[in-house]
Backbone as a ProteinNet text record, in pm:
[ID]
protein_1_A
[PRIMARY]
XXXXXXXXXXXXXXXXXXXXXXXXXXXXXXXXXXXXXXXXXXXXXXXXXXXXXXXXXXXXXXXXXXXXXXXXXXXXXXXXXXXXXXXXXXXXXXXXXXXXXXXXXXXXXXXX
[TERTIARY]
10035	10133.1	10089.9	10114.8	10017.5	10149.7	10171.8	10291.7	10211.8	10235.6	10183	10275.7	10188.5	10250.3	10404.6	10411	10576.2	10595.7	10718.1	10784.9	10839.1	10838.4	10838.5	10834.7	10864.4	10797.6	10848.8	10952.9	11101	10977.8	10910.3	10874.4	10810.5	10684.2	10592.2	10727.1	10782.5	10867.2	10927.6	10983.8	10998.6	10909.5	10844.6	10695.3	10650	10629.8	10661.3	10698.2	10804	10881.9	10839.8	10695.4	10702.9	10493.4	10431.9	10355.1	10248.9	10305.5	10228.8	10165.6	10268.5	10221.8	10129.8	9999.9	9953.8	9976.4	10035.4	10061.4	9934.2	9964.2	9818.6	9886.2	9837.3	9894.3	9796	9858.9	9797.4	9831.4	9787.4	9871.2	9837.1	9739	9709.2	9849	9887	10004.5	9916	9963.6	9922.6	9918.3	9996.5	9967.1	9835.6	9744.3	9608.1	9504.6	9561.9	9519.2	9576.2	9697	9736.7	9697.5	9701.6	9624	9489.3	9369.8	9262.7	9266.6	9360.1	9310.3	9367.3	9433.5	9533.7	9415.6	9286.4	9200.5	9113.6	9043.7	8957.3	8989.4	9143.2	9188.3	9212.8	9241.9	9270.2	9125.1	9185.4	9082.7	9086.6	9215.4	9229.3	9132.9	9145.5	9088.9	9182.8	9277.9	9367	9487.2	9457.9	9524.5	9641.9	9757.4	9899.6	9962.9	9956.1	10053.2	10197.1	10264.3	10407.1	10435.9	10565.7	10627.7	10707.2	10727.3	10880.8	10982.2	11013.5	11146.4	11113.8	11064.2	11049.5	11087.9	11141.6	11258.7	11169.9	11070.7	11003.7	11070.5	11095.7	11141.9	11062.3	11191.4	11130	11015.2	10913.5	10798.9	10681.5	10740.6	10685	10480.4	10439.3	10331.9	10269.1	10341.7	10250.5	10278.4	10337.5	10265.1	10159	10115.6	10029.4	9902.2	9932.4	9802.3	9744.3	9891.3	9817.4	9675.8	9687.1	9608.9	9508.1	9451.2	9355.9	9280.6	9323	9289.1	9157	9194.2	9090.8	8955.9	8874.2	8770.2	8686.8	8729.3	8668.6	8755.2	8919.8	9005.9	8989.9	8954.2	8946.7	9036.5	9129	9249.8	9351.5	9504.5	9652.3	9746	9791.8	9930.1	10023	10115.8	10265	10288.5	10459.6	10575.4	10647.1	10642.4	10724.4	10895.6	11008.7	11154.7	11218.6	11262.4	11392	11465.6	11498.6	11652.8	11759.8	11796.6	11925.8	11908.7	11779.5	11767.5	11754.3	11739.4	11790.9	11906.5	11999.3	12098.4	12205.9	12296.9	12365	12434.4	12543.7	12654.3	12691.2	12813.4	12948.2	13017.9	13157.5	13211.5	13220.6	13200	13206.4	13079.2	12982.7	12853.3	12750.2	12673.4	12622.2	12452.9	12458.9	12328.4	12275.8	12142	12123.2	12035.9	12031.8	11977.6	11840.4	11753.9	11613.7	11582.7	11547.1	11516.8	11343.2	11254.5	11138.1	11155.3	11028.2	10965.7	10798.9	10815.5	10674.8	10514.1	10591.3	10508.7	10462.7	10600.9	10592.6	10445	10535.5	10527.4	10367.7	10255	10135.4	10005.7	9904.2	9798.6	9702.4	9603.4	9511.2	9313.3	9262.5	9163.7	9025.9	8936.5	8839.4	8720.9	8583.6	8460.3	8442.1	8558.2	8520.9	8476.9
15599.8	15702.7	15817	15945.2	16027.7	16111.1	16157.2	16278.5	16387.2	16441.7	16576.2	16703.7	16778.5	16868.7	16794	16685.4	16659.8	16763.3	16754.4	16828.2	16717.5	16619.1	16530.1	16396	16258.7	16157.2	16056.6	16083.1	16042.7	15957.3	16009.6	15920.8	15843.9	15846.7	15765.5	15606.6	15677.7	15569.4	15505.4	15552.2	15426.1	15384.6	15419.2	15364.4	15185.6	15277.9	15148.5	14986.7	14970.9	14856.2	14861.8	14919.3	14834.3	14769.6	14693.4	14660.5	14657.2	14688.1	14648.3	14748.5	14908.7	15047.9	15101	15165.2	15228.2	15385.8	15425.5	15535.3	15648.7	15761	15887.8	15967.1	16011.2	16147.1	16278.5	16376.7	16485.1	16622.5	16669	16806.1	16913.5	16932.2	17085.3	17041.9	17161.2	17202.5	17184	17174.4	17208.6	17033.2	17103.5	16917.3	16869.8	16974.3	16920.1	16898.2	16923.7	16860.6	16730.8	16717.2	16591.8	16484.6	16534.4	16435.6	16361.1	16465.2	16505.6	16394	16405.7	16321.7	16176.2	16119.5	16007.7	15993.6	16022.8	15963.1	15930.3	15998.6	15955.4	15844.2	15846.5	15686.3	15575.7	15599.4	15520.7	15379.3	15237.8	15136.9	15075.7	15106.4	15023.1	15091	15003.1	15063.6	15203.2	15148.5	15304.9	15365.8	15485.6	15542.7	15624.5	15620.5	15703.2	15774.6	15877.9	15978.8	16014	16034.5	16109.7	16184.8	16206.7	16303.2	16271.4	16311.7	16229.2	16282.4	16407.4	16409.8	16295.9	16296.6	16215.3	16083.3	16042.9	15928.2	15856.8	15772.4	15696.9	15604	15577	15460.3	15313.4	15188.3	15101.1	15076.9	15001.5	14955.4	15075.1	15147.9	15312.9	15281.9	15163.8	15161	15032	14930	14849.9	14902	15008.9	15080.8	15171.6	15220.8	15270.6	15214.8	15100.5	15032.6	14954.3	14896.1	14867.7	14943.1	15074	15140.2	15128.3	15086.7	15066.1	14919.4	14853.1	14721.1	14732.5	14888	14912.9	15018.2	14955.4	14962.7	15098.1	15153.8	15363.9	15401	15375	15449.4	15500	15618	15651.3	15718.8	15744.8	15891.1	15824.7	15871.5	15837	15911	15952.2	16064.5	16066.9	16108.3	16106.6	16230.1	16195.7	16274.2	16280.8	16389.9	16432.5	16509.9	16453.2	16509.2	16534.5	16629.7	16708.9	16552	16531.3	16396.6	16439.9	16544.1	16575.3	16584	16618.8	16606.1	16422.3	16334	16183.5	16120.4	16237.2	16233.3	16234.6	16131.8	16161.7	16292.7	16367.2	16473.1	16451.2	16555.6	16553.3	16545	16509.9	16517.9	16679.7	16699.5	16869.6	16922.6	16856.4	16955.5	16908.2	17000.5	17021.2	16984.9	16954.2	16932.6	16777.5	16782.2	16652.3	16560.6	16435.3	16338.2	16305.4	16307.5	16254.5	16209.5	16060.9	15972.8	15910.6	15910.1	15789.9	15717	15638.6	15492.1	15546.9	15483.8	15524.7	15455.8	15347.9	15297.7	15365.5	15512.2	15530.3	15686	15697.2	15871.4	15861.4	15825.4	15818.1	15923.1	15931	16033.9	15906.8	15908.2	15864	15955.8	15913.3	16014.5	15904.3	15882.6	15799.4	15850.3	15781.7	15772.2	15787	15729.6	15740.4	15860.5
13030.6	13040.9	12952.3	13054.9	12928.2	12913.5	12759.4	12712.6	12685.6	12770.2	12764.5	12672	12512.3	12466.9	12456.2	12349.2	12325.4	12250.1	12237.5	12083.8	11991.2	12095.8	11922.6	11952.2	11910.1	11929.4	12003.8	12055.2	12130.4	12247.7	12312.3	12430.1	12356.1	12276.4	12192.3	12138.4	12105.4	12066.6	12150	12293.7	12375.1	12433.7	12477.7	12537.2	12405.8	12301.6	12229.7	12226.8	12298.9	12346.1	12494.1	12519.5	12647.1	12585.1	12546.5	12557.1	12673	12782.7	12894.1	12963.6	12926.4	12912.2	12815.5	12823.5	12733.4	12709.5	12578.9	12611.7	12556.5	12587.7	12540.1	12529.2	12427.3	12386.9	12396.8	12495	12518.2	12466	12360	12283	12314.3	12424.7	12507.1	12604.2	12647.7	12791.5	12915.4	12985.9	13153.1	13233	13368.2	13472.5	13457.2	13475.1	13512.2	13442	13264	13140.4	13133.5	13170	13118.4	13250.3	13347.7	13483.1	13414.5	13379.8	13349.4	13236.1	13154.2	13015.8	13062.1	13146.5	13216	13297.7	13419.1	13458.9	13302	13262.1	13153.8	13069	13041.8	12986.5	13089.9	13221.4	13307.7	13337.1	13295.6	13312.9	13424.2	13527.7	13633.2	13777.1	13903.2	13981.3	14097.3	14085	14129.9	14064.8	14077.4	14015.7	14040.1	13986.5	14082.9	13949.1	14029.6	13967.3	13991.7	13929.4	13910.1	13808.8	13809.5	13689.3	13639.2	13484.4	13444.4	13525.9	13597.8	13672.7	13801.5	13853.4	13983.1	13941.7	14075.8	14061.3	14211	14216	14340.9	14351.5	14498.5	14613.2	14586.3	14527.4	14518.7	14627.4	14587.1	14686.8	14697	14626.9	14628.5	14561.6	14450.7	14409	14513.9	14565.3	14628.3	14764.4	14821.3	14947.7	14918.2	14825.6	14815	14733.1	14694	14687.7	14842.9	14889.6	15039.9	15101.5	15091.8	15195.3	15163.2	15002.7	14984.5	15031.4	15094.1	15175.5	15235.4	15288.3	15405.9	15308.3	15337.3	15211.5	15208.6	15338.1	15346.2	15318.9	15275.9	15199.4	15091.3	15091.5	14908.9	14805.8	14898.7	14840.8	14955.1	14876.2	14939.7	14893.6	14970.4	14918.5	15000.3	14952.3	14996.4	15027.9	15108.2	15137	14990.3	14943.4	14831.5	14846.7	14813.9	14882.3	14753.1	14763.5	14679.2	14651.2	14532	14557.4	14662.2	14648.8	14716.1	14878.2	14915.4	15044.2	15119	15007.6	15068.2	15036.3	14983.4	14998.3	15112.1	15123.7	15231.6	15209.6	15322.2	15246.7	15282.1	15196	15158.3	15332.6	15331.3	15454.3	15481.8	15625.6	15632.1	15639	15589.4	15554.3	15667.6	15705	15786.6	15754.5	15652.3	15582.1	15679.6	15707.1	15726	15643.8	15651.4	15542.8	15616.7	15494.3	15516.8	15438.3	15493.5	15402.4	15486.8	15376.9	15405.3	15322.7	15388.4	15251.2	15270.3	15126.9	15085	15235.8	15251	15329.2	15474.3	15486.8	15641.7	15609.9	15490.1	15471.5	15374.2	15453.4	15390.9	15508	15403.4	15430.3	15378.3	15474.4	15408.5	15424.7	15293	15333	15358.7	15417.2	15433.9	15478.9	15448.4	15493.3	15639.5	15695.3	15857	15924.6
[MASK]
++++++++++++++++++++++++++++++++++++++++++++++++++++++++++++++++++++++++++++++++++++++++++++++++++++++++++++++++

């Protein structure tokens, strides 16, 4: 887990109580410093990103390790949604609900 530019130690410290997370600390700003320094520490073989606002759909990491099954898969990405748009609405509203699963809403990029 990388903290990118904290202001103070609040995540370091819960991260803490989880042993099983490693956390990194990144004190330059920017997504693609802290991506950047999160591959270079990363020991596993794939790698997934999010954000602390983002809120992912249970099943959301073993559908996207699935795709890697298929062995010219090299890259996987998603359908990314507003929360409020998988939201149902209010009575009256005209808004409609869209909802995926991680499993439907995939890209895959390959050798083929």
């Amino acid at each position: 887990m990388v903290d990118n530019c904290p202001a103070d130690t609040t995540t370091a410290s819960l991260v803490a109580g989880y042993p099983e997370i490693e956390y990194v600390l990144e004190p330059r700003p920017g997504l693609d410093t802290a991506r950047n320094r999160g591959l270079h520490a990363a020991t596993g073989e794939i790698i997934a990103f999010t954000d602390d606002d983002a809120q992912v759909e249970e099943g959301w990491l073993d559908a996207l390790r699935a795709n890697f099954d298929d062995p010219l898969v090299a890259v996987v990405t998603g359908l990314t949604l507003p929360k409020s748009w998988r939201q149902k609405p209010s009575s009256g509203s005209s808004k409609r609900t869209v909802s995926c699963a991680a499993s439907r809403a995939k890209n895959t990029i390959s050798a083929r």
